[in-house]
C-alpha positions, 0 to 999 in steps of 0.5 A, a space after each residue: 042577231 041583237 045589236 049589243 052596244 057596250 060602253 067601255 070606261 077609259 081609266 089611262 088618264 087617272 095616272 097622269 092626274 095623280 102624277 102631275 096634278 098633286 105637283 101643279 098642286 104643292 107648287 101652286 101652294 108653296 107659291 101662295 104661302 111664300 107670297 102670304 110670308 107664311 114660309 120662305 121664298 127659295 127653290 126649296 128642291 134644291 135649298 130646302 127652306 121648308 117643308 111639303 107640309 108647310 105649304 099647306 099649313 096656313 090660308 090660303 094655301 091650307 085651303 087649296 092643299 085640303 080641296 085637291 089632296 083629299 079627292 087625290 088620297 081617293 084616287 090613289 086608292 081606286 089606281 091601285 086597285 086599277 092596278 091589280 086589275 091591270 096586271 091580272 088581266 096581263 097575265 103577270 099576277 095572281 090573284 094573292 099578288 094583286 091583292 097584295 099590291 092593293 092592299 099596301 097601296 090602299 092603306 098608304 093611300 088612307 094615310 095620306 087621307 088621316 095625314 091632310 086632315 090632321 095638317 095644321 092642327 096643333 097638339 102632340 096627337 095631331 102632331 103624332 097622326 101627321 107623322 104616321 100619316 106621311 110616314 106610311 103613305 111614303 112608305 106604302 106607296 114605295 112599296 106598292 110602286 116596287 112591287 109593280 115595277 118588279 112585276 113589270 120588268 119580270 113579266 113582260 120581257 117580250 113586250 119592250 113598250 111595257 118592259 123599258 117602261 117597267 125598268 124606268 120605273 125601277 130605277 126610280 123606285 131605286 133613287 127613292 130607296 138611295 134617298 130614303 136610307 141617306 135620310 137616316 144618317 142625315 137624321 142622327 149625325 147631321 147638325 143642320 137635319 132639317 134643310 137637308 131633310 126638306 130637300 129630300 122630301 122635296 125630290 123623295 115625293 117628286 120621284 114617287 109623282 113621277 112613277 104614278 105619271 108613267 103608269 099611263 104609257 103602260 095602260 097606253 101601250 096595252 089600250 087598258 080598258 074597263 067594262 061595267 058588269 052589266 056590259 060584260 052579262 050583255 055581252 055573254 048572253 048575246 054570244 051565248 043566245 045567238 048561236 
C-alpha cells in the first residue's frame, strides 16, 4: 500500500482579499490626494466631493491606486472562475450556468484592467475607455454577483449556513439595483448631478466589496478547497492500483 500525500490549496481568503482590500486601497488614496490638495477633504460617502476615480487620478496616490487595483482586476477574474467551480462541485450549477457566470464576471473583471490603465489620461478616447471600463466592470459584476446570489439562495435551502448567507448577499445585489436605477433620474432631472452621482458611486462600489467579502463564509461553511491535477492522478492510481 503507497502513502500518497496530497496537498490541497485553500483559496477562502481570496474573497476577503478582494472585499476589503480595494476598500483600505481607495480610502487609503482618497486619503492621500485630499492632503496632496488634489481633491477635496469630506466623507464623500456621505457629501460626494469627488469621485472614486479622482482618488487615483494624481500622484501620489495615482501611483498606489495603479500598484493594487491592476493585481485586483486579476483576482477578480480567477474568483469567479473559483466561483463556477464552487458551485459545480455543490451541486448547484451546471456546467453552461458556470460557464456563464465566469464569463460575465471575467469581462467585467477585464474592464476594470482597461478602466485603471487608461485613469488619468487625457483626451476624449481615454475618456470614452474610462467610461466603458467602469461602466462594464460595474455592471458585469452586479450581474455575476446576482446570478450567484440567486443560485445560492435556490439551491441550498437545506443548509441554512449557505442559504441566509445567499439572501444577505441578495438583498445587497437588491440595494445596488435601487441604487443604480436612482441614478438614471439623477443624471436627467437633477441640477447638482455630480454630488448626488458621487455619493452613489461611493455606496454602489461599497456594496459590491461587500458581496465579494461574504463569499469567504460560504467557501468557510463548505471547507472549499482545491487539488492540483497531478494529486487528484495521484490519488486515483493509488485507489485504483492497490486493490
Amino acid at each position: 500500500m503507497r502513502l500518497v500525500i496530497i496537498r490541497s490549496m485553500n483559496p477562502r481568503a481570496l474573497p476577503l482579499l478582494i472585499g476589503l482590500g480595494p476598500l483600505v486601497v481607495i480610502n487609503l488614496c482618497y486619503w492621500l490626494a485630499a492632503q496632496n490638495g488634489s481633491i477635496p477633504a469630506c466623507i464623500p460617502y456621505l457629501d460626494g466631493c469627488t469621485s472614486v476615480s479622482a482618488t487615483g487620478r494624481h500622484p501620489p496616490s495615482s501611483f498606489l491606486f495603479r500598484a493594487t487595483m491592476l493585481p485586483i482586476a486579476a483576482l477578480i477574474i480567477i474568483y469567479w472562475k473559483l466561483c463556477a467551480v464552487w458551485l459545480r462541485a455543490l451541486g448547484a450549477a451546471g456546467p453552461a450556468r458556470a460557464g456563464t457566470l465566469f464569463a460575465i464576471g471575467g469581462i467585467g473583471g477585464l474592464f476594470l484592467i482597461l478602466y485603471v490603465t487608461f485613469l488619468g489620461s487625457e483626451g476624449d478616447f481615454y475618456n470614452l475607455m474610462r467610461r466603458y471600463g467602469v461602466t462594464v466592470f460595474f455592471g458585469f459584476n452586479f450581474l455575476a454577483q446576482l446570478m450567484l446570489a440567486e443560485r445560492v439562495v435556490t439551491q441550498t435551502a437545506a443548509l441554512p449556513a449557505l442559504y441566509w448567507i445567499g439572501w444577505l448577499k441578495l438583498a445587497i445585489c437588491i440595494l445596488m439595483l435601487v441604487i443604480g436605477l436612482a441614478s438614471i433620474p439623477v443624471m436627467n432631472f437633477v441640477a447638482d448631478k455630480d454630488r448626488i452621482q458621487n455619493v452613489m458611486e461611493w455606496n454602489f462600489g461599497l456594496l459590491m466589496l461587500g458581496n465579494f467579502a461574504l463569499t469567504w463564509f460560504l467557501w468557510r461553511a463548505t471547507r472549499f478547497e482545491l487539488l492540483p491535477a497531478a494529486a487528484l492522478s495521484r490519488r486515483e492510481d493509488a485507489t485504483g492500483g492497490d486493490g
